[in-house]
N, C-alpha and C positions, 0 to 999 in steps of 0.2 A: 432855854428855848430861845432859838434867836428868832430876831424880828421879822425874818422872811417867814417863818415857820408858823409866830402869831398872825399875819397875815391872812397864811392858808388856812390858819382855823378859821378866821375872819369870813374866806371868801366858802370855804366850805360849806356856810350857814347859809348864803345868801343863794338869790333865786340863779335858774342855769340862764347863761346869757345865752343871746341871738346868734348864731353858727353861721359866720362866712362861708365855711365849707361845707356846712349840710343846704344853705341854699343855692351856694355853686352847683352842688351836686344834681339839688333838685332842676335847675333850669336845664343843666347838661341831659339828665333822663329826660324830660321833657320836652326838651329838643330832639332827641332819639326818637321819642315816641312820633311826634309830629313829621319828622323825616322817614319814617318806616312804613306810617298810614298812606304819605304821599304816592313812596315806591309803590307800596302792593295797591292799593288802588288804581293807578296809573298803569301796572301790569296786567290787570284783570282788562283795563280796554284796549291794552295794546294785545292781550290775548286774544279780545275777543273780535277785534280786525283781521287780525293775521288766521285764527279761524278760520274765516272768510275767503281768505287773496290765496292762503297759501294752497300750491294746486297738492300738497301731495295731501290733502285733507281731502275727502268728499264732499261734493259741494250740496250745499243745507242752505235754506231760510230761515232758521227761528233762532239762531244760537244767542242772539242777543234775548230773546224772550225766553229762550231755555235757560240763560245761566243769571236773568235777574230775578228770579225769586228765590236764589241762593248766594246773590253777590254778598250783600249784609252779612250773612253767618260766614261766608269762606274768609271773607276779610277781617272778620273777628272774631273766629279761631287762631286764624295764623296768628294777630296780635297777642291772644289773651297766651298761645304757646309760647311764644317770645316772652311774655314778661312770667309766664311762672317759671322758663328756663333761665333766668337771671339777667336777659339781656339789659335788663336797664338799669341794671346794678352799680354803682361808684364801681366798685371792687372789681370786676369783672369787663369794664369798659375803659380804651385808655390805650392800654400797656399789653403786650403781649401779642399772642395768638388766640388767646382763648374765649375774644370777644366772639371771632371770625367762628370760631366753633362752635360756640355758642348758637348764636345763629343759622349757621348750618343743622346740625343734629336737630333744633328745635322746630327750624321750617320744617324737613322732611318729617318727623313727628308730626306737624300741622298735615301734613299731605296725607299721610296718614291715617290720622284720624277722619278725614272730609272725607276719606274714601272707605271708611268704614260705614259711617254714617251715611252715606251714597247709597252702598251694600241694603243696609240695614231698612234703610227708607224707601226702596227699591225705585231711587228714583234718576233717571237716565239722561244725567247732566254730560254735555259732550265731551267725549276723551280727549280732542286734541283741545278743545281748550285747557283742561285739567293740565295738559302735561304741559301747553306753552305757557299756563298761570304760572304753576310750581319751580318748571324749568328755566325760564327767565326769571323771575319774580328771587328767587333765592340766589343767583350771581348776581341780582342786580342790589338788594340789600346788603352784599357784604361789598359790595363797591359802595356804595351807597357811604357805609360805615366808614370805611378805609379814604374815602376825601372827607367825612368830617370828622376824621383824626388828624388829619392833614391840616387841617382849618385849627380845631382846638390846641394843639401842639405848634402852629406857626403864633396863635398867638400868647401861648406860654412862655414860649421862647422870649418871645418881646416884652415881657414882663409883667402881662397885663394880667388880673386876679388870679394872682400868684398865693398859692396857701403857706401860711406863714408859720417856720418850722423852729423850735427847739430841739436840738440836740445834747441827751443825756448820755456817759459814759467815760471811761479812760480818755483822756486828752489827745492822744493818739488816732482812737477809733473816731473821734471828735472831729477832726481834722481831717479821716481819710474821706468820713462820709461826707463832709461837707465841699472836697472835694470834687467827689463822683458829680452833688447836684448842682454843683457852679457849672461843671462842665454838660452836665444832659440838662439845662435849662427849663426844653418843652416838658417835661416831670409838674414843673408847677408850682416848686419848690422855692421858698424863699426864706435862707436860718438867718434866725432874727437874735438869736442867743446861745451860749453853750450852759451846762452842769456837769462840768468835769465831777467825775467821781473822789479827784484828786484835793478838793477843796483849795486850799490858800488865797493867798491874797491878790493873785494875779486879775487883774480886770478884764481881761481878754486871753483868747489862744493866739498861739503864735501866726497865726495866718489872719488876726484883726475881728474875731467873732468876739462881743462883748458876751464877758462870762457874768448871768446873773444869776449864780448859788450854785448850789449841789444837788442831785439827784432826785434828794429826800423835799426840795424846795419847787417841786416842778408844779403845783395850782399855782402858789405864788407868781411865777415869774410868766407864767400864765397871765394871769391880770394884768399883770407889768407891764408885757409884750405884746399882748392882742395876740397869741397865735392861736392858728388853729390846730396845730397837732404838737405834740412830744413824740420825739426819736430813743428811744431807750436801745444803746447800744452795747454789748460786752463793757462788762466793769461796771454797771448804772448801780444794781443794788448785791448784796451776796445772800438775801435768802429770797426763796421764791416766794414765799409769803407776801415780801413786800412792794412785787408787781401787782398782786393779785389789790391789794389795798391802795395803791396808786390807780390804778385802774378802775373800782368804784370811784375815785375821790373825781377822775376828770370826767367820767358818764357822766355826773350830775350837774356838768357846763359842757354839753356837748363841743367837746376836743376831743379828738382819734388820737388814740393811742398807737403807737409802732411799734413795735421788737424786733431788732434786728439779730438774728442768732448767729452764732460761730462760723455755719454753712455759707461759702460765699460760690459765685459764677454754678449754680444747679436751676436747671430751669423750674418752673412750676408742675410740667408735666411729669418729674420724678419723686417727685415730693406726697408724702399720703401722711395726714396728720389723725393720729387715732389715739383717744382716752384710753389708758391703761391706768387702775387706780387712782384715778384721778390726775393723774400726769399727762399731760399733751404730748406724746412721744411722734419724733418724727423720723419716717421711713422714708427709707432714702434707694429708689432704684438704680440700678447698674447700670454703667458708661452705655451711652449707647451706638460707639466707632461702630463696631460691627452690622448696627443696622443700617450706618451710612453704606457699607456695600454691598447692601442687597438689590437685589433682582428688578425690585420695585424702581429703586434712584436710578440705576442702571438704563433701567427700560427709560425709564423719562429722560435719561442725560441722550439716548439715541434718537429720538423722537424729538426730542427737543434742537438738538444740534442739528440732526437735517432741516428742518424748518427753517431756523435761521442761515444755516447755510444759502440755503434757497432765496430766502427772504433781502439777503445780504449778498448777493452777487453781483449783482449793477455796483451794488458800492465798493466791493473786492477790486472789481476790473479799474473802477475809476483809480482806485488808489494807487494800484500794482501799475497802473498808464502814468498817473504822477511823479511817483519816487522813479520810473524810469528815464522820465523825460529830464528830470533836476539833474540828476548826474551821472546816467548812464547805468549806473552800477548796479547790483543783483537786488531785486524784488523782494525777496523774505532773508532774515535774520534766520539763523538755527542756533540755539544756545542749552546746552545740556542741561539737565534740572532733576531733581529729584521731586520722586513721585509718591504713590504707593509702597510701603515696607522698605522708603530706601533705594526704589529702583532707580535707576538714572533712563533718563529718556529726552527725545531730541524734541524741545517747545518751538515750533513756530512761532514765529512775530511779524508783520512787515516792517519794514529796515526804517527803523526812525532818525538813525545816525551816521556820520560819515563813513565810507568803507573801511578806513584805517582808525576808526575808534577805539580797539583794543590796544592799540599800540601808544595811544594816546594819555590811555586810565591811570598807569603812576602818576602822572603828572597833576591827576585833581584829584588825589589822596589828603591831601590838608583841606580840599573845597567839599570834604565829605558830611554831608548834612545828614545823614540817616540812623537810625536810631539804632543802636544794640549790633550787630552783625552784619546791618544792610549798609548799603552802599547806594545814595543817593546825592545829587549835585544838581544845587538851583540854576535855572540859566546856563546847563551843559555846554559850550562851546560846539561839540560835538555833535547836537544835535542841531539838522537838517533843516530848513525853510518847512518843507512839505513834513518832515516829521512834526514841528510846535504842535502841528494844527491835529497829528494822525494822535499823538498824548492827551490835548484840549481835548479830544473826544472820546479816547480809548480806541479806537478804529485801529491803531496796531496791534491788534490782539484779537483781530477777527480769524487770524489764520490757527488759531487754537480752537477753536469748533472742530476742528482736523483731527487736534488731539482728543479731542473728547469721544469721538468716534470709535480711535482706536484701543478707547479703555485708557489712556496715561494717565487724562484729566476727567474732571466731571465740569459740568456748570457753574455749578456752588458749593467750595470747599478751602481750604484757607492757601495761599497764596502759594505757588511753586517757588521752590528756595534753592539755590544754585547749590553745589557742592561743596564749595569754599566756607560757605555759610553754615550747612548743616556739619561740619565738621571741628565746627568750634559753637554750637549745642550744647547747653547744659542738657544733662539727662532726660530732664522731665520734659524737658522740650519736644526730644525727637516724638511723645506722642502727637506731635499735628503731623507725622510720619505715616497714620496707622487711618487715616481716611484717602483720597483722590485730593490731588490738588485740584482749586479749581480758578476759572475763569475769571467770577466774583467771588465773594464771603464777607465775614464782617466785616473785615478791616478795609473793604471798596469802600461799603457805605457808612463808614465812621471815622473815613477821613484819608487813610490811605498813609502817604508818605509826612504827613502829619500828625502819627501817630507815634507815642513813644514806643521805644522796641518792647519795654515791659508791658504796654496797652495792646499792642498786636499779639503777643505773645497771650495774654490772657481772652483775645476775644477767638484768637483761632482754636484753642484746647478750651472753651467754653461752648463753641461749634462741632468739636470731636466728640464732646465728653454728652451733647443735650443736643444731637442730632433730631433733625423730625421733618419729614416731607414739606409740610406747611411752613416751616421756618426759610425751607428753601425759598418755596414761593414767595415768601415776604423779600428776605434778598432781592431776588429776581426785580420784583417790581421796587425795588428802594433804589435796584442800581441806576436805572434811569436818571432820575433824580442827581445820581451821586455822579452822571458822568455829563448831563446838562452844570452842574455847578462847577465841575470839573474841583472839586477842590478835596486839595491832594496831589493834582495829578502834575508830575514834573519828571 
């Protein structure tokens, strides 16, 4: 028995310590809850205002005396719906989409219910207030959420009560995962140690993680380290038994446990985890490219394009007046691109670069910074006074709303790749072939031309493969962000 090992008997006995992480946790719900009372309270008077002013309403007297002997219960149903739907859950709050869902499905169950209860109590509480309560009150909660993700995640990032992470497993999976949370920082994550499964005498992994034991040694280095959670990754133990008893040992000091399984880049939404014999078997549903071109994405990339069209024409004309005036020369770029199934089609741009740039491009072949296939060059010679500024913003790529009209492109879908490029494709690649290119997608808001070809590569077939309306909309609103920082963009 080694001495990490008497250790963990040692700490096994003794009582469960104080959890960093289960009171992070606690103040994080807690703060949800205090921010959500604020919302729908707050809703309920700007409901019952607008009641009032708004003329397509019929105009009343009493609606404030009609809806306060039900304000109490409307505002503490909707809550109590929210927290039996999970919303203030660690697990469920953070990361994903599935908080935003959450919230949604639960409110409208709240509305629901208050209108059954309405029903039942035959009691004739005003319809428009009801529907400006529910109807604002539920976009303004998952806004609500989505800036104090924003806040919680800015200040992860910066390092501030960061959960302090052991990583178990092959020395390899050791190193890739601790890779992923150096770089996604806002996670929260901070590895404090490895337990290669590999054992020896090495003190560290090759990338400077001090290595404190093996697998079997994780309470121990638990105490050690002060963390809050263990990572058990591929390679950690080889019978399952010995998760199951790892697993009691750290319940009883509250530390989370992780498992990382084989399955990498599937979202959560295809994922269905069900006891079979006692075995946690995990179903795994089918790609879902083909629901990116349905009927649904389609209708919203049309509606959505003219809007911004519309939205974005004062600043068209400004730009197209710009690039004319700098040098005379033609207003929009057209550059062939691959699209859908492979098809080639003509992308708009406005002209960020000199007229004679193509003829220019051998010559900044050694100045090529770009990852894998692509072809990018910092500080482009070629690029224009008037173009720096139309990149710094993305603004030459407003003439692709055009495309997306005509079916080439969509809004959000992984990035149009020239010819040259798709044709030196490995295989498995050409699937980000088999959705709409689009305007944004991952790889806008994770960083863009600062991504390695293999990181783009896996965030566009992780958007092909885990397609979902909602996902788009998150894009959507992350690109903002990502074209105010501009970074990436060259």
């Amino acid at each position: 028995m080694t001495v990490l090992q008497e250790a963990g008997q040692g700490v096994a006995q003794s009582r469960p310590r104080w959890s960093v992480r289960n009171h992070r946790d606690r103040l994080l719900a807690a703060g949800l809850v205090a921010a959500d009372a604020v919302v729908v309270l707050t809703t309920a008077v700007v409901a019952v205002f607008l009641r009032d002013e708004l003329p397509v309403f019929r105009p009343t007297l009493d609606v404030a005396e009609n809806v306060l002997p039900w304000a109490a219960a409307l505002v503490g149903v909707w809550m109590l719906s929210l927290f039996i739907g999970g919303a203030y859950r660690a697990r469920s709050t953070g990361v994903g989409t599935r908080e935003y869902t959450t919230v949604l499905v639960w409110s409208l169950i709240a509305a629901g219910a208050v209108a059954i209860a309405l029903y039942l109590s035959s009691y004739n509480l005003s319809r428009g207030f009801f529907l400006l309560f529910f109807g604002f009150g539920t976009p303004a909660l998952i806004l609500e959420r989505f800036l104090i993700r924003r806040v919680v995640n800015a200040t992860r990032a910066r390092g501030h009560f960061p959960a302090l992470l052991l990583i178990a497993g092959a020395t390899a999976n050791i190193e890739g995962i601790s890779k992923v949370l150096q770089r996604e920082r806002w996670l929260g994550y901070r590895v404090v140690g490895a337990l290669p499964s590999e054992g020896g005498d090495a003190i560290e992994t090759p990338s400077g993680i001090p290595v404190v034991g093996v697998p079997v040694d994780a309470l121990a280095a638990v105490e050690s380290t002060g963390a809050h959670a263990v990572l058990f990754a591929e390679g950690s133990f080889s019978q399952p038994a010995d998760f199951n008893e790892m697993a009691r040992q750290l319940e009883a000091h509250n530390v989370q446990m992780i498992v990382v399984p084989t399955l990498t880049d599937i979202a959560a939404g295809r994922l269905a985890v069900r006891p079979v014999a006692g075995m946690p078997l995990v179903f795994v549903e089918e790609p879902r490219a083909r629901r990116a071109g349905s009927w649904a994405k389609r209708a919203f990339d049309v509606v959505g394009a003219s809007l911004l069209i519309v939205l974005s024409a004062p600043v068209m004309l400004a730009v197209a007046w710009a690039i004319s005036v700098e040098d005379g020369g033609p207003v929009l770029f057209r550059q062939r691109r691959i699209g859908l199934k492979g098809e080639e089609f003509d992308c708009y741009k406005f002209r960020s670069m000199s007229v004679d740039a193509e003829r220019h491009l051998a010559e900044l072949q050694e100045a090529n910074v770009g990852a894998g296939v692509l072809f990018k060059v910092k500080d482009d010679p070629r690029v224009t006074r008037v173009g720096r500024v139309l990149r710094r913003f993305s603004l030459d790529e407003l003439p692709q709303f055009f495309n997306v009209l005509s079916g080439r492109m969509s809004l959000v879908g992984p990035r149009p790749a020239l010819p040259s490029e798709v044709a030196r494709y490995p295989r498995h690649v050409l699937r980000r072939l088999d959705v709409r290119p689009g305007i944004t997608g991952l790889w806008q808001v994770s960083g863009r031309s600062d991504l390695s070809w293999d990181e783009t590569v896996r965030l566009d077939l992780y958007y092909v493969d885990n397609w979902s309306m909602l996902q788009d909309l998150n894009i959507l609103g992350r690109t903002f962000g990502a074209v105010v920082r501009s970074r990436g963009a060259y």
